[in-house]
PAKETOR-384824 format. One record per residue (C-alpha): residue in three letters; x, z, y. Coordinates in steps of 0.5 Angstrom, whole numbers, padded with zeros to 4 digits, always signed. Example, Ala and Ser with C-alpha at 12.3 -4.5 7.8 and 13.67 -1.06 7.14 Angstrom:
2
Ala+0025+0016-0009/Ser+0027+0014-0002/
END
This chain:
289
Unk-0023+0024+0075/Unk-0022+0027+0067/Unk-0020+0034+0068/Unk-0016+0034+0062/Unk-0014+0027+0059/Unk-0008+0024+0056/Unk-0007+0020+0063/Unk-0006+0027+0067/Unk-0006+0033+0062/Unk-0010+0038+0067/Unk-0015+0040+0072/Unk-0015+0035+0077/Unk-0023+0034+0080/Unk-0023+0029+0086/Unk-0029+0034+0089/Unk-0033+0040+0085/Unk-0039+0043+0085/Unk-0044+0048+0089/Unk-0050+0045+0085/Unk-0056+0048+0089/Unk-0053+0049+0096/Unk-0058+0048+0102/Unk-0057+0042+0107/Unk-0051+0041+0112/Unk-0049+0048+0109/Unk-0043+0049+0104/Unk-0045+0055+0098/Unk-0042+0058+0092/Unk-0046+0055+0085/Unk-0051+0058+0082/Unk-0050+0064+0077/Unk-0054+0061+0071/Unk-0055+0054+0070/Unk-0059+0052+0066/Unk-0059+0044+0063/Unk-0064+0040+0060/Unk-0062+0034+0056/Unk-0066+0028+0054/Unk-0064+0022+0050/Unk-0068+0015+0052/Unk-0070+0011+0046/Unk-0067+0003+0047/Unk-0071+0000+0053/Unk-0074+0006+0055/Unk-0070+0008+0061/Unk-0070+0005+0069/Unk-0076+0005+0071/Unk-0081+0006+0066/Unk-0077+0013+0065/Unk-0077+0014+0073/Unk-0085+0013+0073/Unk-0086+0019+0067/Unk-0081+0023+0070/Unk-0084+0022+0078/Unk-0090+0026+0075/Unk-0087+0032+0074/Unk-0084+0032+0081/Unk-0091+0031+0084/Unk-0095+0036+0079/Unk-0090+0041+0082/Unk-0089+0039+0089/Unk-0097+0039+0089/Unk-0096+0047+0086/Unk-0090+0048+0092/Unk-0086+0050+0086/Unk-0081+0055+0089/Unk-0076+0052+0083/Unk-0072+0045+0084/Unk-0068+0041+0081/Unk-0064+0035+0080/Unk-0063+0029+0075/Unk-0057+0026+0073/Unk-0058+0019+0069/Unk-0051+0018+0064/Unk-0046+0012+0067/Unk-0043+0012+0061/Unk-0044+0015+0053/Unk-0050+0015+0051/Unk-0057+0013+0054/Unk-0059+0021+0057/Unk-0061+0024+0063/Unk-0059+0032+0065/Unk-0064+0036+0069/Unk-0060+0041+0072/Unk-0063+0048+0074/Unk-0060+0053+0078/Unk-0061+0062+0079/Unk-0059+0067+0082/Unk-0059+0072+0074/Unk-0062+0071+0067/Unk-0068+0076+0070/Unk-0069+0071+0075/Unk-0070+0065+0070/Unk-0075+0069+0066/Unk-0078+0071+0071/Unk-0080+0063+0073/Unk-0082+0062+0065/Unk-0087+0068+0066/Unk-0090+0064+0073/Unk-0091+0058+0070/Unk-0094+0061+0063/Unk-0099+0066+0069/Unk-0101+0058+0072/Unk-0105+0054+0067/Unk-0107+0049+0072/Unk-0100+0047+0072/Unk-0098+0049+0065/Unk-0103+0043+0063/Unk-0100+0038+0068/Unk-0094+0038+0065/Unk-0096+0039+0057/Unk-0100+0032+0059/Unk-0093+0029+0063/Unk-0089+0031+0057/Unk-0093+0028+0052/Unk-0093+0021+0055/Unk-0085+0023+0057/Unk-0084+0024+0050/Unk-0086+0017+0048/Unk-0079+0015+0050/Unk-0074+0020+0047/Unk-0071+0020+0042/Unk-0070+0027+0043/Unk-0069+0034+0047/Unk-0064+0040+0047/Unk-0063+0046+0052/Unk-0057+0051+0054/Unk-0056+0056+0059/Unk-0049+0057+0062/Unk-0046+0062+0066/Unk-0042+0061+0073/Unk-0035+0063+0071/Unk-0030+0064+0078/Unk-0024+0065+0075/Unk-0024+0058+0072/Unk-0026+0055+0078/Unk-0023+0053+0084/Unk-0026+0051+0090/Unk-0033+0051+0088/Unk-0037+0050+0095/Unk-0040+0042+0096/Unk-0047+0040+0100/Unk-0051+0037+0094/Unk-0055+0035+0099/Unk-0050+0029+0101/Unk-0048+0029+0093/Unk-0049+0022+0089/Unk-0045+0022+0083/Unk-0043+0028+0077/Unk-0036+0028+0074/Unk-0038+0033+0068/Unk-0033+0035+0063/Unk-0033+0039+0057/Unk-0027+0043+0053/Unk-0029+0046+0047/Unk-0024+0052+0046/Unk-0021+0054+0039/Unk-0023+0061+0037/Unk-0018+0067+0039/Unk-0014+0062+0044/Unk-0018+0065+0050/Unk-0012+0067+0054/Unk-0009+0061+0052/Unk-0015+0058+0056/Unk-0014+0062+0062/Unk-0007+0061+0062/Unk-0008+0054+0063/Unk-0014+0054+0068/Unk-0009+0060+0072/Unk-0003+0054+0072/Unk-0006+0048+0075/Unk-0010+0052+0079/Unk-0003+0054+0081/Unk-0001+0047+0082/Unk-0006+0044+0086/Unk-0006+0049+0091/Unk+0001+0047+0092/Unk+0001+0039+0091/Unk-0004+0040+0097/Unk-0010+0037+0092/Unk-0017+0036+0095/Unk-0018+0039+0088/Unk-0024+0043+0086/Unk-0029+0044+0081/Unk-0035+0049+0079/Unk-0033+0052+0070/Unk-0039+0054+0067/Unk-0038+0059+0060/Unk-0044+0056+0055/Unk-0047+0062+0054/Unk-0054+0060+0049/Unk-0054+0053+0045/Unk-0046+0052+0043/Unk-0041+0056+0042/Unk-0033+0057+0045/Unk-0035+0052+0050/Unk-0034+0050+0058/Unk-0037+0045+0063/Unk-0033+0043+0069/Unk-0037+0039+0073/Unk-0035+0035+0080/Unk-0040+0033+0085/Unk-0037+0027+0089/Unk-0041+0024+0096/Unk-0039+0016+0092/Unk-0034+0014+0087/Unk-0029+0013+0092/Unk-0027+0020+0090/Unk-0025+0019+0084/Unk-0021+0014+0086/Unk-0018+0019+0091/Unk-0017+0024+0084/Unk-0014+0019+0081/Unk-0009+0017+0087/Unk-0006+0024+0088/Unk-0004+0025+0080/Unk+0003+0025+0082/Unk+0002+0031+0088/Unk+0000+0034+0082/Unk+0006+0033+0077/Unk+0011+0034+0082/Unk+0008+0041+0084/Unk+0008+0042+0077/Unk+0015+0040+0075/Unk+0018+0039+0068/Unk+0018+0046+0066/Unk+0011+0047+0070/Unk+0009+0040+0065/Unk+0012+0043+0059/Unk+0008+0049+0059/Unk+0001+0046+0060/Unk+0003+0041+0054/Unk+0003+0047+0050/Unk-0003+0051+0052/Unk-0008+0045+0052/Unk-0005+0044+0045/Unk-0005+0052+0043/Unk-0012+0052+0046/Unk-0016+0046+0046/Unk-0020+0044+0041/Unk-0022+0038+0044/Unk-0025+0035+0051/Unk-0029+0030+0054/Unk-0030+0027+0060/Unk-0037+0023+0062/Unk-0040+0020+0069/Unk-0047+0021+0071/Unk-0050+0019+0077/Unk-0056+0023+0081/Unk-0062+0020+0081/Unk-0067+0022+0086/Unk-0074+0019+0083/Unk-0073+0024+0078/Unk-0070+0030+0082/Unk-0074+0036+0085/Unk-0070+0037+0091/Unk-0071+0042+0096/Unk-0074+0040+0103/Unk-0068+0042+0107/Unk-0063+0036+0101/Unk-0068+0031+0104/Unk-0068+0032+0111/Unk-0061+0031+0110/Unk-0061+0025+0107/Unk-0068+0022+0106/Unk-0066+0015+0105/Unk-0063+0018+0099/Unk-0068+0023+0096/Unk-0075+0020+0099/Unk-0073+0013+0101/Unk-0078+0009+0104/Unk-0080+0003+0100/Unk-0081-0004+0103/Unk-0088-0006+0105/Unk-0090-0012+0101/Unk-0090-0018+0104/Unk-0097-0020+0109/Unk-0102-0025+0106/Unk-0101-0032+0110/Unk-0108-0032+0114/Unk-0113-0037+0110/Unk-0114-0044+0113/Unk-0119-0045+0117/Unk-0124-0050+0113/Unk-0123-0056+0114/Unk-0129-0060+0117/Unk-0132-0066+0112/Unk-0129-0073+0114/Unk-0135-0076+0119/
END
């Protein structure tokens, strides 16, 4: 479900986000993210990009790398995979870049694994974003039973940052009261852009967005005209522009944690199907007397 869109004109995500959370357990998102981003060229995705990134995943199941993360594939816009790492600080993530520059033997894995990678892309980027909780609303969700992600981006007019909060504050408000099952995790774009937030949806299947959509009219009713009103005039007063894309979890591409896939193993390590018995051979057949 778009949060901001001409259709709804507000926050109204279908399900949202503890993107790291332990397995049958609900917690809060992770203070920094960080989101890797990786354009594939024409006919170079599916499973020949799933085969290149599987090697980064054994190289750093076989190193028992303490830091997972989880891939996202892009169901709409333009052919990309995000890779989504979440910490507890900045001094945390730094502390992970040392522990891999301190491991030569990994280092060097994956160097070759990126080469070969890089054949398919057409480019990369990176940023890092910071969880910010006042503009989120009931943030908690058990990524071990998630399979797609809402991602929504709003760059914010330089000075309208009250104007921003403000708005966020009102559809908040409004859930609460229309009784939505609304929520959403906002990051604050901290390096790698400027004035800008990310709110991201996890959703179990795209029946939840189905369910978003269904409950706009609790929302509007919640707001009332004059609720209404007020919110057209912040988004116009404080954003300069948004957009909404859907990804899917791809688990051949995912580092997931041990408890995600005891939870879920079908999805995050499916066993494949044997292949078909050779038919016994023919006895010879004996020459004709």
């Amino acid at each position: 479900m778009k949060i901001l869109s001409p259709a709804l004109l507000g926050l109204s995500l279908a399900a949202g986000g503890s993107l790291f959370a332990a397995a049958q357990e609900v917690h809060h998102p992770p203070k920094v993210l960080e989101i890797e981003r990786e354009f594939i060229k024409p006919g170079k995705g599916g499973s020949l990009h799933d085969k290149s990134e599987s090697k980064f995943v054994a190289d750093m199941a076989a190193a028992k790398w303490p830091t997972h993360y989880i891939a996202l594939n892009s169901l709409s816009g333009k052919s990309r995979a995000l890779y989504l790492i979440g910490y507890d600080s900045f001094a945390a993530l730094e502390n992970d870049n040392k522990a891999f520059e301190k491991n030569a033997a990994l280092s060097a894995e994956l160097d070759k694994d990126s080469q070969a990678d890089g054949d398919l892309l057409d480019g990369t980027d990176q940023f890092l974003f910071t969880l910010d909780d006042d503009l989120s609303y009931r943030p908690d969700v058990d990524i071990a039973q998630a399979r797609d992600f809402e991602i929504t981006t709003f760059h914010i007019k330089p000075g309208h940052g009250k104007e921003w909060h403000a708005l966020v504050s009102l559809v908040i408000d409004a859930q609460k009261k229309g009784g939505t099952s609304a929520h959403w995790a906002t990051y604050d774009l901290a390096y790698g852009g400027d004035n800008e937030y990310v709110a991201f949806s996890a959703d179990k299947s795209m029946a939840e967005i189905d369910t978003g959509n269904a409950e706009d009219k609790q929302f509007r009713d919640a707001l009332g005209e004059d609720g209404l009103k007020k919110l057209r005039e912040l988004e116009a007063d404080c954003i300069q522009d948004s957009d909404s894309e859907l990804f899917a979890i791809n688990p051949a591409q995912s580092y997931p944690m041990d408890e995600w896939v005891k939870a879920a193993p079908d999805f995050w390590k499916p066993k494949h199907a044997a292949p078909a018995a050779k038919p016994a051979a023919k006895p010879a057949e004996k020459p004709a007397q």
